[in-house]
FINU-515251 format. One line per field, with one value per residue (C-alpha): x negated, y, z negated. Coordinates in Angstrom, 3 decimals, decimal comma, padded with zeros to 6 digits. Layout:
c1 c(X; ...)
c2 c(Y; ...)
c3 c(Z; ...)
//
This chain:
c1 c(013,566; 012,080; 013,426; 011,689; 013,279; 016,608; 016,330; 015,329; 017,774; 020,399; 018,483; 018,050; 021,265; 018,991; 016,904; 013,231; 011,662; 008,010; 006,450; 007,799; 005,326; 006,319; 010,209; 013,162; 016,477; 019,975; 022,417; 024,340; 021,328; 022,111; 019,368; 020,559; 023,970; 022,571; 020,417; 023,693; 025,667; 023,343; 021,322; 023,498; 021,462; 021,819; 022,262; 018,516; 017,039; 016,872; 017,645; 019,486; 018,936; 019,455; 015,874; 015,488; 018,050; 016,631; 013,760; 015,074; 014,662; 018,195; 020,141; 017,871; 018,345; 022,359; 022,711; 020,587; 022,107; 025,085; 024,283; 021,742; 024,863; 027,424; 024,437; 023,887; 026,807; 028,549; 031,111; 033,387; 036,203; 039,280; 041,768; 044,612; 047,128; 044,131; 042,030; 038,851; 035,514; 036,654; 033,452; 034,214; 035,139; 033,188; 032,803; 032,078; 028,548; 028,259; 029,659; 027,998; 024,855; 023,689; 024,959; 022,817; 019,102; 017,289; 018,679; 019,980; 023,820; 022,172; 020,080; 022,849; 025,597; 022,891; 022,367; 025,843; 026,778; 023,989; 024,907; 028,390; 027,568; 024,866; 026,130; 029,591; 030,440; 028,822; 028,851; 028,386; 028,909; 031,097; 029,293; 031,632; 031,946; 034,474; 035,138; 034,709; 036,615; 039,634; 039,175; 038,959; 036,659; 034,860; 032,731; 028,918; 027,004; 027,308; 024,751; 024,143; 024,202; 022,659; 025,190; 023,551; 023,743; 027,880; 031,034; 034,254; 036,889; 040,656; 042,876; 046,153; 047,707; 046,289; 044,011; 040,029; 036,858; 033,374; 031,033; 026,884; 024,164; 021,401; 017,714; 017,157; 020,058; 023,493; 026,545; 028,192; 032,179; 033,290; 036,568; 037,706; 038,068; 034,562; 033,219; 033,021; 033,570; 032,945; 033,846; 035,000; 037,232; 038,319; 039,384; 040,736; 041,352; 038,563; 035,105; 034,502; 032,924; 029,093; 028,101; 024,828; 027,243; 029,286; 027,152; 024,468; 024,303; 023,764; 021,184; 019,413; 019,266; 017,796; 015,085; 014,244; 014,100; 011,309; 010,121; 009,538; 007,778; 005,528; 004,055; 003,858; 001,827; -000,744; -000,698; 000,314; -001,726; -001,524; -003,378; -001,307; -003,846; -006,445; -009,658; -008,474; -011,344; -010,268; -010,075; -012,901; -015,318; -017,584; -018,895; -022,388; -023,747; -025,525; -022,017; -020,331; -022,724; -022,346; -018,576; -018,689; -021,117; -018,917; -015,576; -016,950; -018,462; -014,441; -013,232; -011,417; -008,976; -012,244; -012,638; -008,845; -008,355; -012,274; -012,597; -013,807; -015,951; -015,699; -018,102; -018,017; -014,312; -012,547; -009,047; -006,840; -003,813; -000,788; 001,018; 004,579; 006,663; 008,632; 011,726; 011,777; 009,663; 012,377; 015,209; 013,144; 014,043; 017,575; 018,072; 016,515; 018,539; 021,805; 021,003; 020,816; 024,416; 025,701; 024,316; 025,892; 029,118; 029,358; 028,130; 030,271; 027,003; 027,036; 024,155; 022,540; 022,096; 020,148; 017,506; 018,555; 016,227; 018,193; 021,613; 021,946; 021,707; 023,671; 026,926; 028,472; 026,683; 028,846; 031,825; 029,687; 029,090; 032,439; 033,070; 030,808; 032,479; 035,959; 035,901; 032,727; 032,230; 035,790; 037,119; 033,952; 035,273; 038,109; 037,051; 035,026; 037,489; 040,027; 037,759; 036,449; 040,331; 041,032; 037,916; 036,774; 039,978; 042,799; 046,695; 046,738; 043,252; 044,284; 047,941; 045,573; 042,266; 041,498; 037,612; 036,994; 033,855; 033,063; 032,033; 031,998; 028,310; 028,364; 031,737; 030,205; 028,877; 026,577; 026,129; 028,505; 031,057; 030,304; 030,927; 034,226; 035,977; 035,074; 035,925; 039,525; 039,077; 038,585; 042,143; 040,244; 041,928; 044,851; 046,445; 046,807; 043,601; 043,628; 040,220; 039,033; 035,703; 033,894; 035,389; 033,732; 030,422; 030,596; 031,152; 027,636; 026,060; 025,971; 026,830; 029,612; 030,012; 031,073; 034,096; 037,550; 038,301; 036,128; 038,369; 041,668; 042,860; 043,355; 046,885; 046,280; 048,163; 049,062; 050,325; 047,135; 044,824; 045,749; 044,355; 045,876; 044,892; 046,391; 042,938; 041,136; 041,047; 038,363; 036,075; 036,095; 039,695; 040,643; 044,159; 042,673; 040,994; 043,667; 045,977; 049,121; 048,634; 048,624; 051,432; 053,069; 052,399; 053,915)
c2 c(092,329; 089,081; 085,636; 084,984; 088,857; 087,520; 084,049; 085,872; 088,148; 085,516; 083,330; 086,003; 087,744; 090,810; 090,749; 090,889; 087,641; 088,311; 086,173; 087,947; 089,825; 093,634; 094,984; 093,224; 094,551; 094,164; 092,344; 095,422; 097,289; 098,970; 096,945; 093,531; 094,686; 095,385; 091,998; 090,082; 092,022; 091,696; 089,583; 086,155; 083,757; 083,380; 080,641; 081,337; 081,141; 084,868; 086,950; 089,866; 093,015; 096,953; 097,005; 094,055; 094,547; 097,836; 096,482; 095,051; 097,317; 097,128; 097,685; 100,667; 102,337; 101,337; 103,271; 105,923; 106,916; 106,934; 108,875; 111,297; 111,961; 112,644; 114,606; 117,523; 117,704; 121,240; 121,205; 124,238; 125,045; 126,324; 128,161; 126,683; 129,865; 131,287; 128,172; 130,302; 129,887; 130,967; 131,871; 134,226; 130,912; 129,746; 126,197; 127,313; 127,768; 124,414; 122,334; 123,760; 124,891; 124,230; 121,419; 121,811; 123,357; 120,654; 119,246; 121,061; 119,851; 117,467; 115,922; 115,652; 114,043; 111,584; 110,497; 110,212; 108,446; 106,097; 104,894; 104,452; 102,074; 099,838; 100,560; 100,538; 104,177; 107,691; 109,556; 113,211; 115,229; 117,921; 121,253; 123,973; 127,703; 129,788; 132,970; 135,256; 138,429; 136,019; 132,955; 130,753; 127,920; 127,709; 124,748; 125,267; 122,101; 118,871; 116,880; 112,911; 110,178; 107,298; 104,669; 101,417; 103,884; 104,308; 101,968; 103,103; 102,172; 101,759; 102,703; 101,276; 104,871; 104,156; 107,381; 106,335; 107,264; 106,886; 105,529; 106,563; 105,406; 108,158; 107,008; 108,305; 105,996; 106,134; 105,906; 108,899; 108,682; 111,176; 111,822; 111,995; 115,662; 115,822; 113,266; 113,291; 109,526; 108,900; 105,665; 103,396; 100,834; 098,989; 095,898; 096,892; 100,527; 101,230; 100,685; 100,311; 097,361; 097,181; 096,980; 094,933; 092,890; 091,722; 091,176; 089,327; 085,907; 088,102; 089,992; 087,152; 085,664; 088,788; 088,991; 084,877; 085,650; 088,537; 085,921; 083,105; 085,587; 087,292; 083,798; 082,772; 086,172; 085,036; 080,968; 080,229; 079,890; 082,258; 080,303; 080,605; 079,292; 076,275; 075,081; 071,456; 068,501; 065,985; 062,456; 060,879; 063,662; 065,737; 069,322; 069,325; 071,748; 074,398; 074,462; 074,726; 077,584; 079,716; 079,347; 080,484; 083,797; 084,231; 084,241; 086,317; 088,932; 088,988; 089,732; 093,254; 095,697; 097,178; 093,477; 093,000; 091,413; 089,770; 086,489; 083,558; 081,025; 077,263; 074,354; 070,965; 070,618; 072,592; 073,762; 076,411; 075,849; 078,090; 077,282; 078,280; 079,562; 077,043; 076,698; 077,343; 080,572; 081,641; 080,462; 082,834; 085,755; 085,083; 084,355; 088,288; 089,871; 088,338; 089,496; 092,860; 092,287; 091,090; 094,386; 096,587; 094,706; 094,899; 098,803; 099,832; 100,940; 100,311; 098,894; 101,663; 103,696; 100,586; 101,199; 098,303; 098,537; 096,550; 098,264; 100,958; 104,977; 106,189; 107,696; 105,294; 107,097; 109,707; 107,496; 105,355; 108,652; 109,897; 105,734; 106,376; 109,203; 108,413; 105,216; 104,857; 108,718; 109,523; 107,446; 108,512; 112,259; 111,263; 110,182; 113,049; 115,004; 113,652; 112,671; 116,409; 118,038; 115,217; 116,246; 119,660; 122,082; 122,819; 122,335; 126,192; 125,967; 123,041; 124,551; 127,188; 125,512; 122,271; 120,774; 119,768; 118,068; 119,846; 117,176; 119,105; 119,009; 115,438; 116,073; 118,396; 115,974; 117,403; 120,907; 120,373; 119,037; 121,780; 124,681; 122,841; 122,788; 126,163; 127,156; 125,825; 127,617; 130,887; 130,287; 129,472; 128,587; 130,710; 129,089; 130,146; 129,977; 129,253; 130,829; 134,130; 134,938; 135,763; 132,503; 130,499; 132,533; 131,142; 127,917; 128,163; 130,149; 133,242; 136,960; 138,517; 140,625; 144,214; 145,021; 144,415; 142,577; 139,645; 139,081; 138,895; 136,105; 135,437; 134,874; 133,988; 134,796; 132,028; 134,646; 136,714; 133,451; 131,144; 131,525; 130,084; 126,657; 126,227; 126,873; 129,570; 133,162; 132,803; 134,720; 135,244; 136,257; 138,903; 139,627; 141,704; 144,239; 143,831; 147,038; 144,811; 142,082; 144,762; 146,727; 143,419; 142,657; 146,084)
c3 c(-062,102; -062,786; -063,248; -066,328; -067,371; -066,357; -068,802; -071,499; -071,749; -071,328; -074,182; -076,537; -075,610; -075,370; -078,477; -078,365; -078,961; -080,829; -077,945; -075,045; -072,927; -071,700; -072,271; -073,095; -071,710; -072,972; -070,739; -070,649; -068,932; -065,551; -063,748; -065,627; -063,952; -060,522; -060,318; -061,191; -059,013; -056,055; -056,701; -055,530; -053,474; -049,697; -048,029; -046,224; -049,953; -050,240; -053,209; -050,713; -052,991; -052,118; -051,412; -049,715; -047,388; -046,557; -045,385; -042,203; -039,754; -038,512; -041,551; -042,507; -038,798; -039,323; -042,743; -042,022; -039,007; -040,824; -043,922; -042,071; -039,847; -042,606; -044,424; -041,273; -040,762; -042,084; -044,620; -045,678; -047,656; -045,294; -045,747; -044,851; -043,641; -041,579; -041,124; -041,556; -043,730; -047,583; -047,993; -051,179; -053,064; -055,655; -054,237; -050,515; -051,294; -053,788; -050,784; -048,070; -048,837; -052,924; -054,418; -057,246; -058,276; -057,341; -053,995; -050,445; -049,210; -046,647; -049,210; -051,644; -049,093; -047,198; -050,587; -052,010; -048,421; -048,669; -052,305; -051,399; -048,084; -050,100; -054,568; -053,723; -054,665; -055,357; -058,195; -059,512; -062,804; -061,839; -063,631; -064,194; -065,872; -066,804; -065,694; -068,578; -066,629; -065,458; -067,715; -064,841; -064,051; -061,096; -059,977; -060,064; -059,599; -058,479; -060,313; -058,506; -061,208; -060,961; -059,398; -061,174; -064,241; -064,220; -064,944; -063,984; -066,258; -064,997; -067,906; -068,936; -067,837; -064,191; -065,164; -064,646; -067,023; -066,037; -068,921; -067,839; -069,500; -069,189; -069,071; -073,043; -073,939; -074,678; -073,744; -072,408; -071,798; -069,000; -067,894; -063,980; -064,281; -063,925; -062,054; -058,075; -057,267; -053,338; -052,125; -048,562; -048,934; -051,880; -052,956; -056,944; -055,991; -057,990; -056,594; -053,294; -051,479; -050,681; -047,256; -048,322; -050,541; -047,415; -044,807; -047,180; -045,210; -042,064; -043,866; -045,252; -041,709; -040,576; -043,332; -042,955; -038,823; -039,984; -042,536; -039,545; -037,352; -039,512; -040,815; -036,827; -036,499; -039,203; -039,012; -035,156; -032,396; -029,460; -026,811; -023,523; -021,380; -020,759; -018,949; -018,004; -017,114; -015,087; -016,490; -017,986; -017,479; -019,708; -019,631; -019,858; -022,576; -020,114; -018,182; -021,534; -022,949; -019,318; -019,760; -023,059; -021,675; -019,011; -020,868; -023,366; -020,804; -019,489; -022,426; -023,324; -020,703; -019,072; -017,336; -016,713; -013,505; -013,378; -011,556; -013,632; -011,884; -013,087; -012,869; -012,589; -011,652; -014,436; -013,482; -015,291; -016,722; -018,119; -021,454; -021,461; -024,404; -026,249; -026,860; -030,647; -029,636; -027,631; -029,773; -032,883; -030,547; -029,866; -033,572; -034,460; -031,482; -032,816; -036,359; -034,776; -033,593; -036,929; -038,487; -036,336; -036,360; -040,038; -040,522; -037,346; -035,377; -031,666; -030,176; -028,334; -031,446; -033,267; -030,678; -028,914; -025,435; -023,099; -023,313; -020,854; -021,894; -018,384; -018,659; -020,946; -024,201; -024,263; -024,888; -027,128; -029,148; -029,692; -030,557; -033,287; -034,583; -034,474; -035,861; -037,774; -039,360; -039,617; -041,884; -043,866; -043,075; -044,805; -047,910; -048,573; -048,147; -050,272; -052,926; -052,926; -052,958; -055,652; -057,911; -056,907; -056,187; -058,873; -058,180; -057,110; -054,939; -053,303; -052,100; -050,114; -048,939; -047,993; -047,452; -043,377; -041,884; -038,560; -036,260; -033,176; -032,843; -032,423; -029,924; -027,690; -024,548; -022,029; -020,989; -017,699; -019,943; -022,811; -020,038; -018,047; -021,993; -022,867; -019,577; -020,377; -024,092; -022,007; -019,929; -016,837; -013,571; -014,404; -017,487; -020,781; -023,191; -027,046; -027,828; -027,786; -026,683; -029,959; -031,126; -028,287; -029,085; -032,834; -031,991; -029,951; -033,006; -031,086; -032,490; -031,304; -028,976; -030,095; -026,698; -028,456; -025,247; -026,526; -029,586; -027,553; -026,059; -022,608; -021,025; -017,674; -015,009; -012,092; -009,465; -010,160; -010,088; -007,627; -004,025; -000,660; -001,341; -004,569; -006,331; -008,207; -006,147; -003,341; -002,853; 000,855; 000,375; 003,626; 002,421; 000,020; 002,689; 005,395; 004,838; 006,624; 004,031; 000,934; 002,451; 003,024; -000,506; -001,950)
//
């Protein structure tokens, strides 16, 4: 929205003025609302919008990686006696799979999760039919409305109500029955707190950094070398025009490494970097810092190329998960039982992220936990395994051995050395050592 947009709806108090050129929007207009809201002035002179702020590279990466993550990830409905899938519920499918007609579940949670890290919170209508054999009502749809598009109203009965203002117009008052509000931390217990919001000095730094380079790219000179003269000499023009053939003969990768020859006592000189050119890079790689510090990001997964990708990213993984996705986890969850299941539903399931696939590690560290799961090196196991084969999306297998779990057995399992069986074991062929045995 423009400046001029923004005077002349504060000057006419929204009312078209016969002069004006193109619309005229009421102060209550959503986007009126979102340039006021975000639209404060840094202390860089940027205007740090939604948009604008996902232009740097950084924050985009940080909130991506963030809703993408929360978007693949599966999410079921549980039951809570038998902690399985309650995949004959109604909502199973509607959270897992089809939100709605138009949109897949990762499309429709990487987009509520993106609107509640840079809008504050999520929204969406809450779709439901009733049973006409049992009278029930089952959830259907979950139908995304537009965050800049919604108010949330706290009433005097602590009770909230959602006004939206659809793009035909209106005002449409819903109650919190039937809207699915996602949202991080808050501030009035109502909406939550914008990430782009917060961090808007760091992200105006970020974007003037970008700014500063960018115009160096187009206006600055690039010249790191020279051709010096000594002191009170002149080229002659036939030396100057073979330079010029020469240098332009040397010019491209093919000719890397050529030798330039140079007349009448010309000597050649390198130009260092400055120091504001190397004070503009520490200024960007800080910003990158800032970023991650306010999204909860660590550094290796904003791309940053000098941090190390050894053994440390494990750990650096599971960071991200535990303290950056789970609290996310949570509110999903509890925002979903809070919205989506009745007072019977929700004394028998419960809604669960599984974030095992970002848990699992390497391969070596896959097969030494499952390995465990299994009851290996004689003590008891806790998984059966058919259950480990699910958990690697693989069928089962058909011997009712494999759904049985193992109780291990440390006189049956433990060799001479304290260990697992060996292999090379004697005692078992020596007749003396099985009588002994008997």
């Amino acid at each position: 929205m423009a400046i001029r947009d923004l005077a002349r709806w504060i000057g006419g108090l929204g009312q078209p003025s016969p002069r004006a050129e193109g619309p005229t929007y009421a102060l209550s207009d959503p986007r009126v609302v979102e340039l006021l809201r975000f639209g404060s002035m840094t202390a860089t002179g940027f205007n740090v919008s939604v948009e604008k702020a996902l232009k740097n590279t950084t924050m985009l990466r940080a909130v991506s990686i963030i809703s993408n993550s929360i978007g693949m990830l599966p999410v079921h409905l549980i039951d809570k006696e038998t902690k399985e899938k309650a995949v004959g519920h109604d909502l199973y499918k509607v959270l897992h799979r089809r939100p709605n007609a138009s949109q897949s579940g990762f499309d429709f949670r990487a987009m509520m999760q993106l609107r509640a890290l840079v809008k504050r919170n999520a929204y969406a209508q809450i779709i439901r039919s009733k049973d006409l054999r049992t009278g029930r009502e089952r959830v259907i749809e979950l139908r995304p409305l537009d965050t800049d598009r919604v108010t949330t109203k706290l009433n005097l009965d602590w009770t909230t109500s959602y006004d939206y203002s659809p793009p035909e117009g209106g005002v449409r008052r819903l109650a919190a029955r039937d809207v699915f509000h996602l949202r991080g931390m808050s501030l009035d217990g109502v909406n939550g707190i914008s990430v782009v919001e917060q961090a808007a000095e760091a992200i105006g730094l970020a974007l003037a950094a970008e700014l500063a380079a960018a115009r160096y790219f187009k206006n600055g000179s690039f010249v790191d070398s020279a051709l010096k003269m000594p002191v009170g000499k002149r080229m002659s023009d036939p030396a100057r025009e073979r330079l010029m053939k020469s240098l332009n003969e040397k010019r491209g990768a093919m000719n890397a490494g050529e030798y330039l020859l140079l007349e009448e006592g010309l000597e050649f000189q390198e130009l260092g970097k400055t120091a504001r050119d190397a004070q503009l890079l520490e200024i960007r790689k800080m910003q990158i810092e800032e970023i991650g510090r306010a999204t909860g990001v660590p550094r290796p997964l904003l791309m940053v190329d000098e941090t190390s990708w050894g053994s440390g990213i494990s750990a650096l993984g599971n960071f991200f998960v535990q303290y950056t996705l789970s609290p996310w986890f949570e509110a999903w969850q509890q925002a979903g039982e809070r919205s989506l299941l009745t007072e019977q539903d929700a004394e028998k399931y419960e809604i669960k992220f599984n974030p095992a696939g970002l848990l699992r590690g390497t391969l070596k560290e896959q097969a030494e936990f499952l390995s465990r799961a299994l009851g290996a090196g004689g003590g008891k196991g806790w998984e059966t395994p058919n259950g480990v084969r699910r958990s690697l999306d693989l069928p089962a297998d058909p011997d009712p051995e494999s759904d049985r779990i193992s109780q291990g057995s440390a006189s049956a399992s433990i060799g001479h050395n304290g260990g697992p069986p060996l292999e090379d074991d004697e005692s078992k062929d020596d007749p003396d050592e099985q009588r002994s045995a008997a």
